[in-house]
N, C-alpha and C positions, 0 to 999 in steps of 0.2 A: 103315426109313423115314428120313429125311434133307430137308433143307430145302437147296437150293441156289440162292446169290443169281445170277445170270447178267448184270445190270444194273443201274441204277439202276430203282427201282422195280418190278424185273422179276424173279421165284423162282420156279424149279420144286419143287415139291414131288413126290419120288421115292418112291413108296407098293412098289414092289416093283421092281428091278432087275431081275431073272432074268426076270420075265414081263413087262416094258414097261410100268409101270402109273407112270405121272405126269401129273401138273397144273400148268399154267402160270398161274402166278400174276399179273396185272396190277396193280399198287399194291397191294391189298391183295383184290380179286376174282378166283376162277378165270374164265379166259376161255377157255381150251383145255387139250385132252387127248391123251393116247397111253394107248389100251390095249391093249395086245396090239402088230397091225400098223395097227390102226385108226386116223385120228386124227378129232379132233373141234374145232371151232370152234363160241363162243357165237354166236347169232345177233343180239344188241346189243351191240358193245360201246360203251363208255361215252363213250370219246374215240379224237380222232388217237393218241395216244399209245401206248391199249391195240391199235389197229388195226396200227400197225407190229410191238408185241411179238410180236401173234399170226402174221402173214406172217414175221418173222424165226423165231418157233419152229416154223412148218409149212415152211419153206422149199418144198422140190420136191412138198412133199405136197399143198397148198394144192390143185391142181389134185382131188383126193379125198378130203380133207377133208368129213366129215359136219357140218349146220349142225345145234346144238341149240338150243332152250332154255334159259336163262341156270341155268333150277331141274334142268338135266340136271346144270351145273358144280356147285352149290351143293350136289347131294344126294349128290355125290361125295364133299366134303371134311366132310361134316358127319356122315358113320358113320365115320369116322377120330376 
């Protein structure tokens, strides 16, 4: 596991390499995921700001991107 900064205010937290399992961190909120082949976007995010991070980290995916619940992001990083 590893913490990598990608931007100002913007970290992915990498929970397994080999299996595709990360979290994209917005200032200090998960807002979106990868797990597997999956990806995931929260369904609030909080500002313009976090909205760009999330589009910049789904890039080409955006279009299949799964919308969750913010307590989908939060229950990810809270059994870590």
């Amino acid at each position: 596991m590893r913490l990598i900064k990608v931007g100002q205010n913007e970290s992915i937290l990498e929970i397994d390499k080999a299996k595709s399992h990360e979290v994209l961190f917005s200032w200090d909120t998960p807002v979106a995921a990868r797990i597997g082949n999956k990806f995931y976007r929260t369904q609030s995010p909080a500002s313009k700001t976090s909205i760009a991070h999330i589009n910049k980290y789904l890039g080409t995916a955006q279009a299949t991107a799964i919308t969750k619940e913010q307590s989908f992001f939060d229950s990810l990083v809270s059994i870590i």
